[in-house]
Every structure is written in structure tokens, then in C-alpha cells.
C-alpha positions in Angstrom: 115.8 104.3 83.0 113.1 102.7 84.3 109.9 101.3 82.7 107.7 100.9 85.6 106.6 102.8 88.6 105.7 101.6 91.8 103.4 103.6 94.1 104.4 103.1 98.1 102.4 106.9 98.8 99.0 107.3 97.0 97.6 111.0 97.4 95.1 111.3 99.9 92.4 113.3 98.6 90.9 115.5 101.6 87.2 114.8 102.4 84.4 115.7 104.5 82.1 113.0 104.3 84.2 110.1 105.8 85.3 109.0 102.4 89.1 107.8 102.5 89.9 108.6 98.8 93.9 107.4 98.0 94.5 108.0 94.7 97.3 105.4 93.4 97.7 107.2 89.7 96.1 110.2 88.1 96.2 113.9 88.2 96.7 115.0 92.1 99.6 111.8 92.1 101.6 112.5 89.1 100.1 114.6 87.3 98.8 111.9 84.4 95.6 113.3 82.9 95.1 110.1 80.9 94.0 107.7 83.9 93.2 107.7 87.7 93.4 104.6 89.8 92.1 105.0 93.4 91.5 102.9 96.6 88.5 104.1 98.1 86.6 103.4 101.4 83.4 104.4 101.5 81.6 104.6 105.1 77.9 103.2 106.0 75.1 106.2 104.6 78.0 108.0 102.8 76.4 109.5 99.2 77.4 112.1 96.3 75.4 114.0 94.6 74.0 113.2 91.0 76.9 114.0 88.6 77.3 113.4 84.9 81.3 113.1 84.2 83.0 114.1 81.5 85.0 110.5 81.7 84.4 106.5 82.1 84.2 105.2 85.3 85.5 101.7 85.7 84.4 100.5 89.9 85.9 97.0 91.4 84.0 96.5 94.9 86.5 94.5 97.5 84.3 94.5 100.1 80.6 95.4 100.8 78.4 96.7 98.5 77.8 99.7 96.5 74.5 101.6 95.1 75.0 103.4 91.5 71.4 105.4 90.3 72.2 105.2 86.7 69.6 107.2 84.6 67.2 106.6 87.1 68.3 102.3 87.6 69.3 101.4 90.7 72.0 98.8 90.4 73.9 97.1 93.7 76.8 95.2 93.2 78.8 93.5 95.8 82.3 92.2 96.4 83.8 90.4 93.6 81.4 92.2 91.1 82.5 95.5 88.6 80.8 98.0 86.6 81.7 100.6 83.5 79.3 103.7 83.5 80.1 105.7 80.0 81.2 109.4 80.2 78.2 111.6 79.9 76.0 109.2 81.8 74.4 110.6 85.1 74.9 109.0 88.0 75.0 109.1 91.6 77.4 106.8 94.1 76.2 106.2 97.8 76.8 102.9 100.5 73.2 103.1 102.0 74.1 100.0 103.8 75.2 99.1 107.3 78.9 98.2 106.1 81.8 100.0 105.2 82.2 99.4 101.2 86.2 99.1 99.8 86.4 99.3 96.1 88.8 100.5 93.2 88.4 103.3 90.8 89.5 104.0 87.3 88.9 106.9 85.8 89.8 107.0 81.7 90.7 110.1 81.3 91.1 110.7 84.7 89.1 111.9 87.5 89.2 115.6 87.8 86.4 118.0 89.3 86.3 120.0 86.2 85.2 117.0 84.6 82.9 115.6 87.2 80.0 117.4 86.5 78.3 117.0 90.2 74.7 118.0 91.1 74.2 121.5 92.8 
């Protein structure tokens, strides 16, 4: 048996917002409710709402730059730099720039939108 796995066909999480979302490990993949890894490509004036998950959120940024409110900070980080925002801390995601912005996500436990929390 085994004791790897190697992931040739992420899930692609269907959007609406021009978000390409391909999760690599987590729920919608295989099932694992322990972590999520995505790929994500987030498109110039893409945003969420505020949300206030129920897990950590671990974000690599690849290329471009990202905007994270945080309790009210704004915080920008750019390629090469990464952030941890602790479960039960609100915060909302958006690319308010003029370039597409490519970065991972880990979600511990993973991502799930019963645990997300999001904004009405």
C-alpha cells in the first residue's frame, strides 16, 4: 500500500465571481475534514463578504497581491509573502487591484461552508 498520494485532478469548486478555486486536498477532493489545500486565482475587483470561520486560514500569495480586513486592519501582502488568520477571527478577502492575484490556501480543519461563517 501506498503511503502517499499524488493529486493530478484537484476539484474545481464552481463560482460566480471569476474566482478559479482548485482544491488539491480537503472535503469536496477526498473527503479529509482535517485539512484543505487549494490553488486559487483570484481576478482584478474580485471580493467576499466579511466571514468569521470556524477554522485557521493559512494564505501563500504566488503572484500579485491580496487585501485581508482583519478586525477592521487592512493588511496587503504580495508575492512571496504569507499570513495565518486564527479561527473565529472576522475577516474579509478581496484583489482590489489591477492584477490577477495566485495564491495557496490551507484550511486546518478544512474549509467547509458550514464553517465559514460568511456575512449576509
Amino acid at each position: 500500500m501506498k503511503k502517499y498520494t499524488v493529486q493530478h485532478s484537484p476539484f474545481i469548486v464552481p463560482t460566480t465571481d471569476g474566482k478559479v478555486i482548485k482544491e488539491h486536498f480537503g472535503l469536496a477532493t477526498n473527503g479529509n475534514s482535517d485539512i484543505s489545500i487549494a490553488h486559487m486565482i483570484a481576478p482584478p475587483g474580485w471580493s467576499e463578504p466579511f466571514q468569521t470561520p470556524e477554522f485557521d486560514e493559512y494564505t501563500f500569495i504566488l503572484k500579485g497581491k491580496k487585501q485581508f480586513i482583519i478586525e477592521g486592519e487592512t493588511v496587503i501582502l504580495s508575492e512571496g509573502e504569507s499570513i495565518k488568520i486564527e479561527k473565529n477571527t472576522k475577516v474579509q478577502y478581496s484583489n482590489p487591484f489591477q492584477d490577477v492575484c495566485e495564491y495557496i490556501a490551507i484550511c486546518k480543519p478544512a474549509f467547509s461552508m458550514e464553517l465559514v461563517n460568511r456575512d449576509e
